[in-house]
C-alpha positions as CSV (number, residue, x, y, z in Angstrom):
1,X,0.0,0.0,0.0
2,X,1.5,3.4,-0.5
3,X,0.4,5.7,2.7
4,X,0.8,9.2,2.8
5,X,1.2,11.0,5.9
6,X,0.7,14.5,6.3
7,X,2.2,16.4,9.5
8,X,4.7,13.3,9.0
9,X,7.6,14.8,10.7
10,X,5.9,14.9,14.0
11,X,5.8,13.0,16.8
12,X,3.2,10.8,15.6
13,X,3.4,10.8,11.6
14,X,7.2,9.7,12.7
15,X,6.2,6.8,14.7
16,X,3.1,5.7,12.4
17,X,6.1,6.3,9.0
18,X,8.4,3.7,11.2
19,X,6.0,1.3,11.7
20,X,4.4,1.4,8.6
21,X,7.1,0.6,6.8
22,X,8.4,-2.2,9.1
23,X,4.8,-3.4,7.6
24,X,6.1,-3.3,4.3
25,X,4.2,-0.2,3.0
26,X,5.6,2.6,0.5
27,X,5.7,5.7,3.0
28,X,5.6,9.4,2.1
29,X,5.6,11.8,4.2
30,X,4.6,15.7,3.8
31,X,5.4,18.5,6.4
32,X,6.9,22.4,6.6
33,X,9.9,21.4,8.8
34,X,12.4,21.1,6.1
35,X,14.1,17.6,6.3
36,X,12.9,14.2,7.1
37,X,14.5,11.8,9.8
38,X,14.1,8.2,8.6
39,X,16.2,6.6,6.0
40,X,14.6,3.9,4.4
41,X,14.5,2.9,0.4
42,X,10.2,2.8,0.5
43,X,10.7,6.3,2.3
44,X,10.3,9.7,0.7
45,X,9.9,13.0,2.5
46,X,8.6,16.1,0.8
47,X,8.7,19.5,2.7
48,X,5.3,21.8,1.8
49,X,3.5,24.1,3.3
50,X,-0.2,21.6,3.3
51,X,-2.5,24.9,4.0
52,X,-1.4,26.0,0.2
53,X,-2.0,24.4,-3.0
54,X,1.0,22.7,-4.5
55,X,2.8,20.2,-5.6
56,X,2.4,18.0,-2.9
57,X,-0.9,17.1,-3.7
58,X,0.1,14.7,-6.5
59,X,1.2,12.8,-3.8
60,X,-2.1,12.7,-2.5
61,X,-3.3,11.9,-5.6
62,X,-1.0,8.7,-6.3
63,X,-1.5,7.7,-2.2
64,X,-3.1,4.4,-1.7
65,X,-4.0,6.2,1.7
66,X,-3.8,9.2,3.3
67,X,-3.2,9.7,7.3
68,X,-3.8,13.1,8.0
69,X,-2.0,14.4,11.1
70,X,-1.0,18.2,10.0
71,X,-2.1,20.5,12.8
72,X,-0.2,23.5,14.9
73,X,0.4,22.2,18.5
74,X,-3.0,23.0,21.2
75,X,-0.3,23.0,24.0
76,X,0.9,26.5,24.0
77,X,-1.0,29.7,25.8
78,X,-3.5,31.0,23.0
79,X,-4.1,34.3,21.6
80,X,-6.5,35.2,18.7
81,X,-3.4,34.6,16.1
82,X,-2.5,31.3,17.3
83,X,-6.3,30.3,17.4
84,X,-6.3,31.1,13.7
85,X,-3.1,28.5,13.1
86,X,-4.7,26.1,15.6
87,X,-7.8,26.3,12.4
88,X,-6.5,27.3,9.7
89,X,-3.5,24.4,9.7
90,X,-6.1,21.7,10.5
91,X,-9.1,22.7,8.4
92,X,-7.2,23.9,5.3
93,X,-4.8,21.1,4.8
94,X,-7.6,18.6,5.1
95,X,-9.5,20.8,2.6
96,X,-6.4,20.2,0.1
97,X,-6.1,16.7,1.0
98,X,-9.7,15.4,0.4
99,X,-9.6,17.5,-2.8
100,X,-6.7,16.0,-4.4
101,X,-7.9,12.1,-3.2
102,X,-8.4,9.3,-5.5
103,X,-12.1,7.3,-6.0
104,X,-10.9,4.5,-4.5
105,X,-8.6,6.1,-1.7
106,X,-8.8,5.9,2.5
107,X,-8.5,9.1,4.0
108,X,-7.6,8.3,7.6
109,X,-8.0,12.0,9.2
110,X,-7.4,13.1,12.9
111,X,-9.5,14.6,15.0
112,X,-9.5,14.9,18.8
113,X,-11.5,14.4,22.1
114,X,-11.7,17.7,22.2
115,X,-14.8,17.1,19.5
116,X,-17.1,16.4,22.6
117,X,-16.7,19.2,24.3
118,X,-16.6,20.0,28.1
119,X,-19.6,17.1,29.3
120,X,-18.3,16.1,33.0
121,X,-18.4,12.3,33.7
122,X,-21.0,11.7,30.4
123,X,-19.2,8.6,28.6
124,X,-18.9,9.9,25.4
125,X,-18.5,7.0,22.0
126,X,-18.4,8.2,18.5
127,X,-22.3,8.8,17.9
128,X,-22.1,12.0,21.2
129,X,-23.3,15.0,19.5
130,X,-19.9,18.0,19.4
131,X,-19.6,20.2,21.8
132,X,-19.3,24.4,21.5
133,X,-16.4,25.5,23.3
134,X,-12.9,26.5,20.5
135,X,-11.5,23.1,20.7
136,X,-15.2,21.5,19.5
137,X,-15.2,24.0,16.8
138,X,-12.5,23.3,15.4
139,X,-12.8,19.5,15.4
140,X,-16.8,19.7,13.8
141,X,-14.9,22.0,10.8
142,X,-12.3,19.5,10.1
143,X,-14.2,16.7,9.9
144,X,-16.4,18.5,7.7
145,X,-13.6,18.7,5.6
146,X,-12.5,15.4,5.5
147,X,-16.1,14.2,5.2
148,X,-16.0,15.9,1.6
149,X,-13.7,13.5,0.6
150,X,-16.7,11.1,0.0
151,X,-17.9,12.9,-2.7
152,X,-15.0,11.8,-4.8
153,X,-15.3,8.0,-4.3
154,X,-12.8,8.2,-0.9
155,X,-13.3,6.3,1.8
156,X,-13.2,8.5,4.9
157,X,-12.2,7.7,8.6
158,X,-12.1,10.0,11.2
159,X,-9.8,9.3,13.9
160,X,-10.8,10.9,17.0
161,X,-7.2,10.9,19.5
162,X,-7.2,10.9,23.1
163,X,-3.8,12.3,24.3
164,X,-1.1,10.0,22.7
165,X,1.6,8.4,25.0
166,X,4.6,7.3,23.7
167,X,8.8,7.5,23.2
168,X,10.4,10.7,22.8
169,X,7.9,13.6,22.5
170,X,3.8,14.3,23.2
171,X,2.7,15.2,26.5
172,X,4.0,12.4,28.6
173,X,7.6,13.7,28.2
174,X,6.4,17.1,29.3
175,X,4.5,16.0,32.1
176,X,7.4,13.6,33.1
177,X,9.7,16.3,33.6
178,X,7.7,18.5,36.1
179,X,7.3,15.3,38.2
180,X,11.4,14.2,38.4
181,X,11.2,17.7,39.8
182,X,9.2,16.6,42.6
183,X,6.4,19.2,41.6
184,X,4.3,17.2,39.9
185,X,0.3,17.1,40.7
186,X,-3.4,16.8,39.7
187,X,-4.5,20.3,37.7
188,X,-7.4,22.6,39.1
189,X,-9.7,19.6,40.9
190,X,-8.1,16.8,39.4
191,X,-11.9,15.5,38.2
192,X,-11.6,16.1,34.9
193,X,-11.4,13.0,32.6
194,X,-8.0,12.6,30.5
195,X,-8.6,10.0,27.6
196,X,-5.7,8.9,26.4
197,X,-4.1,6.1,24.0
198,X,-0.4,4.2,24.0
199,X,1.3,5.1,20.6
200,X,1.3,1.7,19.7
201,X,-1.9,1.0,19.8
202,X,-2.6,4.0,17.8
203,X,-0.6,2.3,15.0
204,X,-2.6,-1.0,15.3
205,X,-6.1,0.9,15.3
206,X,-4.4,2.8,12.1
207,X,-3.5,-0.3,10.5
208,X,-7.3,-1.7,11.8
209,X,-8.9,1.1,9.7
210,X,-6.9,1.2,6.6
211,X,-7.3,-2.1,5.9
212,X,-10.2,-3.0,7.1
213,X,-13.3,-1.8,4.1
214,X,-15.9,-1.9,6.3
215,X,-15.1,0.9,8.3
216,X,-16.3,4.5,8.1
217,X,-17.1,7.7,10.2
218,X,-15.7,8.3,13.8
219,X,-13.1,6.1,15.7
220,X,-12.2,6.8,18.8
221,X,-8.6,6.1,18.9
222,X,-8.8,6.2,23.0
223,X,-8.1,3.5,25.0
224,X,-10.5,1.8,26.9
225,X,-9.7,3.0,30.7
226,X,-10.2,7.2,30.2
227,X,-9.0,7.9,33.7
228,X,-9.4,11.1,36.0
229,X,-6.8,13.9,36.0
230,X,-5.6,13.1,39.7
231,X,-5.3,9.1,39.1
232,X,-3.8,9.8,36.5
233,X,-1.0,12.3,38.3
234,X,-0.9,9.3,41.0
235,X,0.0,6.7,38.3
236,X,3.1,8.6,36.5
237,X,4.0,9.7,40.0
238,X,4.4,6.1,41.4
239,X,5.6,5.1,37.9
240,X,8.8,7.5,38.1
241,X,8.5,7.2,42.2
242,X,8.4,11.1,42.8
243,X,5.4,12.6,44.7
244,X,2.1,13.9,42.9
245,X,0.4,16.2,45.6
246,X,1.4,19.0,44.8
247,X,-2.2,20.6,42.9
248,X,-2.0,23.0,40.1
249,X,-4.8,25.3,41.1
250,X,-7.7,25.9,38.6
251,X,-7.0,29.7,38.8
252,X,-3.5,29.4,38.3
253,X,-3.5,27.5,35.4
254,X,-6.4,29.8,33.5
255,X,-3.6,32.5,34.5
256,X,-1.2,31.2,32.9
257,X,-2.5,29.1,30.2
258,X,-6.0,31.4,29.2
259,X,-8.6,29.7,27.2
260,X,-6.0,26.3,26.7
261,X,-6.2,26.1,30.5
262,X,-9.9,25.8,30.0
263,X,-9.7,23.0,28.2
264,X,-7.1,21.4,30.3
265,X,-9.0,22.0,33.8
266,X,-12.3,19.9,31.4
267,X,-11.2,16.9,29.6
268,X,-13.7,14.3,27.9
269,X,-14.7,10.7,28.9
270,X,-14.1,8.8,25.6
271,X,-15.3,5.5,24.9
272,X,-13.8,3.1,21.9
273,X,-16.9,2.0,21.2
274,X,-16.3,1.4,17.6
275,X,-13.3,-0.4,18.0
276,X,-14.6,-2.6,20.8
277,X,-17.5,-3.6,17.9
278,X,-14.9,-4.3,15.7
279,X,-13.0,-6.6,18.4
280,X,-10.2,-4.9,18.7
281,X,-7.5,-5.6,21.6
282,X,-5.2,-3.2,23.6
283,X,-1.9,-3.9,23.9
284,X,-1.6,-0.9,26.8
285,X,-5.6,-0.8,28.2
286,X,-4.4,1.0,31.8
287,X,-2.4,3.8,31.9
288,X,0.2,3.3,34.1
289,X,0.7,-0.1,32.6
290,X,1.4,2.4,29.6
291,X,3.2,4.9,31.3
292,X,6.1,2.3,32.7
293,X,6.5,1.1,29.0
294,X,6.5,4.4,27.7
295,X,9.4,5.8,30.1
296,X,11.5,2.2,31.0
297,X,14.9,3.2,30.5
């Protein structure tokens, strides 16, 4: 199969490239930073700006499949500029994307938890209505986006991440390093619901969708144990064996963080109801079995 990945020099579209290819697939790989980092004969790396027309689309065009990932980092304090990358990098490059697709094609395109909104303990699977806060904005325009793709014979998926834990970046690695500090804690309450998914089972869902015809629409690519903010402060904390009482205060955090820290001091309940129909397994189904793989030596 030959995949395309746009975003594919981040921490994720460089994992799913690795593995992808280990499967045997023909991997390129889109992104603006200007070099790739994996040398490999089915590899190719192309360095575009994806919220333009250009070139790169005839890459889309010849692609088997297409795994969307392009989007500007969430974890940074917003202002009304940054909001506009936050969109414009998501929305736009899938626009391209689904317009330059195949009949015939997979579009596997991200989305986020952050679809749902701010709902409290609600268990939230793939058919929960969107919510209305920035975040649920966003993620209703961009899977309009990819949606589009149908119209030209595509099959479209909609992966919908829960924080991704893995090796060497994502928010694990920053969380780790406030806790070896001995200043690591629960944010605001430590209620809210984090849903999260090991990187490795994010490949095998990937690899679950792509080749699997049947399947359409929202996935939640969350693993099945969403767990609360605090537990889940407890678990990296006994995980690393530093202390996690040290609370972030809910004020403190909108202080510093603004609107972001909204979103931070929410979280979602996700449920992978979808995959569980399709009898898929976890390799990594509690967190802090997750958490000690991700950060063994």
């Amino acid at each position: 199969m030959k995949i395309l990945i746009t975003g594919g020099a981040g921490f994720v579209g460089t994992h799913l490239s690795r593995r992808f290819l280990e499967a045997g697939h023909e991997v390129a790989a889109v992104d603006r930073a200007p070099g790739g980092a994996i040398a490999h004969p089915l590899y190719s790396y192309t360095s575009a700006d994806t919220t333009s027309k250009g070139p790169w689309q005839e890459l889309v065009a010849g692609a088997d499949a297409v795994v969307n990932l392009a989007g500007a980092s969430i974890f940074r304090r917003w202002n009304e500029a940054y909001k506009r990358a936050i969109y414009e990098s998501r929305v736009k490059t899938t626009r391209n994307a689904a317009s330059a697709l195949s009949r015939g094609a997979v579009l596997l395109s991200t989305s986020a938890a952050g679809y749902y909104g701010f709902r409290g303990d609600e268990a939230l699977s793939e058919d929960a209505a969107p919510g209305s806060d920035f975040l649920a904005l966003v993620c209703v325009a961009w899977e309009r986006e990819a949606l589009a793709a149908r119209e030209r014979g595509a099959r479209v998926v909609i992966s919908r991440f829960g924080v991704v834990l893995g090796k060497g970046g994502g928010a694990l690695d920053q969380m780790a390093k406030t806790f070896r500090l001995g200043i690591g804690g629960p944010l605001g309450s430590g209620r809210q619901w984090f849903s999260w998914i090991h990187i490795e089972d994010l490949f095998r869902a990937a690899q679950l969708c792509l080749e699997n015809p049947d399947v359409s629409g929202p996935v939640n690519f969350m693993a099945p144990n969403p767990v609360r903010n605090r537990d889940m402060a407890r678990a990296l904390g006994r995980v690393l064996g530093r202390p996690a009482v040290l609370p972030a205060p809910g004020l403190a955090v909108r202080l510093l963080l603004g609107e972001f820290g909204d979103a931070l001091l929410h979280g979602q309940r996700g449920i992978p109801a979808k995959l569980a129909s399709l009898g898929f397994e976890f390799l990594h189904p509690e967190i802090e079995g997750a958490m000690r793989e991700v950060l063994r030596p």
